[in-house]
C-alpha positions as CSV (number, residue, x, y, z in Angstrom):
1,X,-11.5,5.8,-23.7
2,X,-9.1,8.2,-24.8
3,X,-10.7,11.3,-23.8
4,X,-11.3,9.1,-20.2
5,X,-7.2,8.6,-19.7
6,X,-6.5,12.0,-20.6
7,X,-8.8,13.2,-17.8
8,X,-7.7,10.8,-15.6
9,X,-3.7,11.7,-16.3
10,X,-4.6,15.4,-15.9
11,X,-6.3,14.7,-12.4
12,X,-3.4,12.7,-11.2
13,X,-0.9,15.2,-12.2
14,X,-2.9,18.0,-10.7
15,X,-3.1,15.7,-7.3
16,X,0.4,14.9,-7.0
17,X,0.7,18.8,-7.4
18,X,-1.1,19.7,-4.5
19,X,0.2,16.7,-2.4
20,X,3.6,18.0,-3.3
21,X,3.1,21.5,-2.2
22,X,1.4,19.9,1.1
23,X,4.4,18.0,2.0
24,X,6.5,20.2,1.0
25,X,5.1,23.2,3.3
26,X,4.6,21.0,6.3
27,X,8.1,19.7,6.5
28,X,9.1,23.4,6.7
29,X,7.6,24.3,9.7
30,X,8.1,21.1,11.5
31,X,10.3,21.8,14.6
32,X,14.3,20.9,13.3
33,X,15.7,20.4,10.1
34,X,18.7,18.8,8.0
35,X,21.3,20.9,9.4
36,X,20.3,20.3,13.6
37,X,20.7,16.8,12.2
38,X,23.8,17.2,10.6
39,X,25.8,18.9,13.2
40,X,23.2,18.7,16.1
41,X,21.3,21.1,18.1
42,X,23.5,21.5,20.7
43,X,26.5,23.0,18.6
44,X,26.1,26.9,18.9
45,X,27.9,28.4,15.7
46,X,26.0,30.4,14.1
47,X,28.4,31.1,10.7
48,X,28.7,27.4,10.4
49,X,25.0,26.7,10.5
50,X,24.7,30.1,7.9
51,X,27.3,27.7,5.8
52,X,25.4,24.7,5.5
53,X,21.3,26.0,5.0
54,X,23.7,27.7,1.7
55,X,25.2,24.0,0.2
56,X,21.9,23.0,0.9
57,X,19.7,25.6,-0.8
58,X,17.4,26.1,2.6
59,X,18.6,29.8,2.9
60,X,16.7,30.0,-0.6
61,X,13.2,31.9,-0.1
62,X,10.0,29.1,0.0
63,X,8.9,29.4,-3.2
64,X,12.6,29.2,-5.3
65,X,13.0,25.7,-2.9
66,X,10.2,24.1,-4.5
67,X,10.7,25.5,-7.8
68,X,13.7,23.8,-7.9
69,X,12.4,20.0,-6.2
70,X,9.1,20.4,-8.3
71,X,11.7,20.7,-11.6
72,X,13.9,18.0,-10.5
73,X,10.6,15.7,-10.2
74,X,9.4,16.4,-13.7
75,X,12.8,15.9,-14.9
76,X,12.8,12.3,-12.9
77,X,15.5,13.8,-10.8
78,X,14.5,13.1,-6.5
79,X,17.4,14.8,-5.2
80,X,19.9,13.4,-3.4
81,X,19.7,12.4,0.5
82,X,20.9,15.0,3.4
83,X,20.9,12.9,6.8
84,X,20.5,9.2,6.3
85,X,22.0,8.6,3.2
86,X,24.7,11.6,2.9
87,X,24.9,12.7,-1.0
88,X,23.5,9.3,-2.0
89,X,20.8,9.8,-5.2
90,X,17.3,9.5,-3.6
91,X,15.5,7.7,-6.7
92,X,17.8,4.7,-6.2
93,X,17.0,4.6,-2.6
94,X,13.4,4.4,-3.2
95,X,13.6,2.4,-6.0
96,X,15.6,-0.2,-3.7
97,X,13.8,-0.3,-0.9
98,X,10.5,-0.4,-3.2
99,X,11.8,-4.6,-4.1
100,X,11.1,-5.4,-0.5
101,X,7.7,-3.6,0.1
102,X,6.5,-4.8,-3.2
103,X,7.6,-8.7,-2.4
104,X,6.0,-8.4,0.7
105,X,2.8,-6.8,-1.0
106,X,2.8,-9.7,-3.2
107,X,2.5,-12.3,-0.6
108,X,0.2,-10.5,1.4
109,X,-2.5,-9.8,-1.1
110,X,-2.0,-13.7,-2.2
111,X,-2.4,-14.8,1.4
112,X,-5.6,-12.7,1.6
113,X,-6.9,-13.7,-2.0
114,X,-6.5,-17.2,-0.9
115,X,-8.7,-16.8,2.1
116,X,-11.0,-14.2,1.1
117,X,-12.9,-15.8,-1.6
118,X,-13.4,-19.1,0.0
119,X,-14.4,-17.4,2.9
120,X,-17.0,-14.9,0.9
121,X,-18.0,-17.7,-1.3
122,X,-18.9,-20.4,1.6
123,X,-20.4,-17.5,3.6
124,X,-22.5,-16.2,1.1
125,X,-24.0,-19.2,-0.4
126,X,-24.9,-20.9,3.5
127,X,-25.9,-17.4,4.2
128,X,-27.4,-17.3,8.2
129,X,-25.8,-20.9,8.6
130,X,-23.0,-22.0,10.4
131,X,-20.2,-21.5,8.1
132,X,-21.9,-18.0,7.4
133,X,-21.6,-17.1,11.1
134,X,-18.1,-18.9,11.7
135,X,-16.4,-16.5,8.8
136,X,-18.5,-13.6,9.9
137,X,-16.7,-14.0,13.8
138,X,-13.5,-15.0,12.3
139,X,-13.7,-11.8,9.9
140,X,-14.6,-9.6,12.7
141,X,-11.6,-10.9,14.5
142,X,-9.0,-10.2,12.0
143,X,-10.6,-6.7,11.3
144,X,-10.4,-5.6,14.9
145,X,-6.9,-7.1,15.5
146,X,-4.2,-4.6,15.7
147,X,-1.1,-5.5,13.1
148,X,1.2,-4.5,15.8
149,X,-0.4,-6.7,18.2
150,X,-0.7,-9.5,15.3
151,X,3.0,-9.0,14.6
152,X,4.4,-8.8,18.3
153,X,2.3,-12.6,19.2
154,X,3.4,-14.0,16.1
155,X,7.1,-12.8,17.1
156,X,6.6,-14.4,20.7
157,X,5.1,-17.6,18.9
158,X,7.4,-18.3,16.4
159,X,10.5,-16.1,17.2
160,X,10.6,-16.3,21.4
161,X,8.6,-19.5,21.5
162,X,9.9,-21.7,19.2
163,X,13.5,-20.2,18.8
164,X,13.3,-19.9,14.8
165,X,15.9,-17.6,13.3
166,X,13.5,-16.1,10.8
167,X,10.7,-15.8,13.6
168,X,12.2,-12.7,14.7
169,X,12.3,-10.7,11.3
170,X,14.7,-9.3,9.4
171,X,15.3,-10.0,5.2
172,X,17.4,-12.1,3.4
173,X,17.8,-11.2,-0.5
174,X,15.8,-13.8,-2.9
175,X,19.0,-14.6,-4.8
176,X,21.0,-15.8,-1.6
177,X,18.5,-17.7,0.1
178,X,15.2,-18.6,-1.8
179,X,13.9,-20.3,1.5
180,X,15.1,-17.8,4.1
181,X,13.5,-14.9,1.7
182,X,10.5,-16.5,1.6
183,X,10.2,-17.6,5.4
184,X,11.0,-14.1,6.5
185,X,8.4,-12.4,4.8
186,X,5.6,-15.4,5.8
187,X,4.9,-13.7,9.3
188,X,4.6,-10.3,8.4
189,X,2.6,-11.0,5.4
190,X,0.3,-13.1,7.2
191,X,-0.2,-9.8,9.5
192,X,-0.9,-7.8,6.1
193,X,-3.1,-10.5,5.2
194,X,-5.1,-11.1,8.0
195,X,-6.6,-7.5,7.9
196,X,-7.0,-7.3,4.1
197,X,-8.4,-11.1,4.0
198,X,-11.7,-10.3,6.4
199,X,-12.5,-7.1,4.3
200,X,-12.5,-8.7,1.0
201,X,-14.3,-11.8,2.3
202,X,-17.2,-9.4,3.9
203,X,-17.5,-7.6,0.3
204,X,-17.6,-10.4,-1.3
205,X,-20.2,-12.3,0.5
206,X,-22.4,-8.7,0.1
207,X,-21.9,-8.7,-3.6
208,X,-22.8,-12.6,-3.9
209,X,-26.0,-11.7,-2.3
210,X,-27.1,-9.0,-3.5
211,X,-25.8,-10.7,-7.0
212,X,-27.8,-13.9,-6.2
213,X,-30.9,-11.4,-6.0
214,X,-31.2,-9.8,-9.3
215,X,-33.7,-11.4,-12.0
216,X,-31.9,-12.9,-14.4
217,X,-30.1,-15.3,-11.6
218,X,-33.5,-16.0,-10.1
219,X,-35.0,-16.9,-13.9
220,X,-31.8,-18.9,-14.6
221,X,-32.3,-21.2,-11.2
222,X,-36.1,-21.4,-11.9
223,X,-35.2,-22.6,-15.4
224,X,-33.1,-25.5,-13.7
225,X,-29.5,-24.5,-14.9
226,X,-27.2,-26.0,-12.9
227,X,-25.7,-23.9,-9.9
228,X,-22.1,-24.1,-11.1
229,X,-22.5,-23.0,-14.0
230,X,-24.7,-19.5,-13.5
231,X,-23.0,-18.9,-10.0
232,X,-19.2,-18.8,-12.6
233,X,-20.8,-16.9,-15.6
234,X,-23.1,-14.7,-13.8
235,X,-23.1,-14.1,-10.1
236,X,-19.0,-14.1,-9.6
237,X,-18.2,-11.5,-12.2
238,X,-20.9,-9.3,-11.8
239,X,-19.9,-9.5,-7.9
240,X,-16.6,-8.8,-8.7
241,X,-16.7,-5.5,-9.7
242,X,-17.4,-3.8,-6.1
243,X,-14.8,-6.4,-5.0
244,X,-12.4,-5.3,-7.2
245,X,-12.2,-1.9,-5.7
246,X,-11.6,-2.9,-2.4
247,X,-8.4,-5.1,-3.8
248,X,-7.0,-2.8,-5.4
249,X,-7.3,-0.6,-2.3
250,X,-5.5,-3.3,-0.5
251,X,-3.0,-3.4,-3.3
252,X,-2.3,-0.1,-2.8
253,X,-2.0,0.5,1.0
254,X,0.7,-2.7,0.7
255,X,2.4,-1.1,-2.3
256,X,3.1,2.1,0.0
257,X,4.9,0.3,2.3
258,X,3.3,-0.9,5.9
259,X,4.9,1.1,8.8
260,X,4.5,-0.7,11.7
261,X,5.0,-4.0,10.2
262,X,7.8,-3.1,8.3
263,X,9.3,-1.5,11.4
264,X,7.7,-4.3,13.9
265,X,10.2,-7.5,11.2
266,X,13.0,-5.2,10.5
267,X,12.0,-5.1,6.6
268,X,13.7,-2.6,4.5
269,X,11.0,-1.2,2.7
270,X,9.4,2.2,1.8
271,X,7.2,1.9,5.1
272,X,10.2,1.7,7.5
273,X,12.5,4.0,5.1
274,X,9.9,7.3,5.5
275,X,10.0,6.7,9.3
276,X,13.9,7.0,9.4
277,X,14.1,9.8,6.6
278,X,11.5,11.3,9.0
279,X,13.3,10.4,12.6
280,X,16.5,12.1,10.5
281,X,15.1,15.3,9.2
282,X,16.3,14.3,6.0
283,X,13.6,16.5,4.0
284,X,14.7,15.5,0.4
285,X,14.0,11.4,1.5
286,X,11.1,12.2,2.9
287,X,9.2,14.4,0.4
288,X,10.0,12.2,-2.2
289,X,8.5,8.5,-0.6
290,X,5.6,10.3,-0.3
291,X,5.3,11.5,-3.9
292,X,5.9,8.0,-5.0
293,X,3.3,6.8,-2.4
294,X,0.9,8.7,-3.7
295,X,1.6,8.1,-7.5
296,X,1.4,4.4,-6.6
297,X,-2.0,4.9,-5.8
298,X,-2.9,6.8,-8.4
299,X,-1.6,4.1,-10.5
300,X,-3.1,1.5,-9.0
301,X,-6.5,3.1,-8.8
302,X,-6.6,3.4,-12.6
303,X,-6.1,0.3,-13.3
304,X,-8.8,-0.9,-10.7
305,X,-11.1,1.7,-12.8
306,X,-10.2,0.1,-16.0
307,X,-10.5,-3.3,-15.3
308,X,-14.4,-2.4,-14.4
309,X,-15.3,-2.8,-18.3
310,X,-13.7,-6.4,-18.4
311,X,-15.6,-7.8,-15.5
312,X,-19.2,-6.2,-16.7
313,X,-19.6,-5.8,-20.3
314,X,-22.4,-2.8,-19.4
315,X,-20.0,-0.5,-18.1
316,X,-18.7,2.4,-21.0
317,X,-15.7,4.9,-20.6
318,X,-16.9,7.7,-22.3
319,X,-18.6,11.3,-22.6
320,X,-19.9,11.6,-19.4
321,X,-19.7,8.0,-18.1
């Protein structure tokens, strides 16, 4: 196990690395920068122009510019924002706007927990029968459903509609309005969990089957045992394993913060925060979202891996597993 973090740790350092010095080079030779942004692109003066790429550090050659971000990372330092959030410490802007996605990630993945495994479970076990087909049209449905075009009817519905104040978006802090908080976020986590819902229940109802198959679950229900108790023991937790992959995936993508939904309900969040670092040209903000995005997953997909050997007691981290 030891040996298997180690390798894992050194893999995710070496891809937040490279995903660094991606980043890092693409936002250079995007059209624009901090100081257009600051001033505006319309304001010929050259000297003062000269002045600012200086305070900034961008008349700095490439390679001394990340040098000095890539220290500031290892030292837990983000910088500090250019545009949207003039001189303001970029870790606590993240760290800020990470409350909100997270809260909404957390009702999301419920909402889709709660309807994904009755779902799988009911279509796998009246496989080819009318609850089976039913889930199967219904999971196909919220696949193929845009979020924006979720988000917009729900908006219309609920918002236009019906005239509720939270219907329209927006966020109310948990510690002033428990209620408002939690109504706010309903819509646009239903839209998260809509799409997330019909992929888990699909995966589910495959690894049932294909679970229900193997020999020891066709001895155990010629032997008589009752349903319940092979289809708990047995068929869910060796089923989970695949399933748990496609979770944690979903945990993930929610954890990095949902763009267009975020945007779509006026939520704070990491999603809508990299559009307006990006909208700004403020090159600090932006870098660093996407360095924590990707070390969320990183994260997330680690634990996903470990949790493997609790589900199935077969499966060994080890020399060459």
């Amino acid at each position: 196990m030891r040996a298997y973090l180690a390798k894992r740790f050194l893999f995710g350092v070496l891809t937040l690395l490279v995903t660094s010095l991606l980043i890092f080079s693409l936002l250079r030779v995007v059209p624009g920068g901090p100081v257009d942004a600051l001033i505006g692109e319309e304001w010929d003066d050259p000297e003062l122009r000269a002045q600012l790429r200086r305070d900034l550090g961008l008349d700095l050659p490439f390679h001394r510019q990340y040098a000095r971000w890539l220290g500031g990372l290892f030292r837990g330092d983000l910088g500090v924002s250019l545009v949207l959030y003039r001189g303001e410490p970029v870790g606590g802007i993240i760290l800020e706007r990470f409350g909100v996605t997270a809260q909404l990630a957390f009702i999301s993945l419920t909402i889709a927990l709660l309807v994904a495994f009755p779902a799988g479970i009911a279509a796998a076990l009246w496989k080819e029968r009318l609850p089976d087909h039913v889930f199967r049209i219904v999971a196909l449905g919220g696949i193929s459903t845009p979020n924006f075009f979720l988000g917009i009817a729900l908006i219309v519905m609920f918002g236009v509609g019906l005239r509720l104040k939270w219907g329209v978006g927006g966020y109310v802090p948990f510690g002033e309005d428990p209620w408002g908080w939690f109504l706010r976020l309903l819509l646009p986590a239903i839209v998260l969990g809509t799409d997330h819902a019909a992929t888990i229940s699909r995966m589910l109802r495959a690894s049932i089957l294909e679970a229900l198959g193997r020999n020891h679950v066709l001895t155990a229900k010629a032997m008589g045992l009752p349903r319940k108790e092979f289809l708990i023991q047995d068929v869910l937790r060796t089923a989970m394993v695949p399933v748990v992959t496609v979770i944690g995936n979903s945990a993930g993508a929610l954890l990095d913060g949902a763009v267009i939904t975020e945007i779509l309900f006026r939520l704070p969040g990491l999603g809508s925060l990299l559009v307006q670092g990006v909208y700004a040209r403020d090159l600090p903000l932006v870098q660093s979202v996407v360095i924590v995005a990707v070390g969320i997953r990183i994260a997330v997909n680690l634990i996903v891996d470990l949790s493997y050997a609790l589900m199935d007691p077969r499966i060994r981290y080890g020399r060459g597993q």
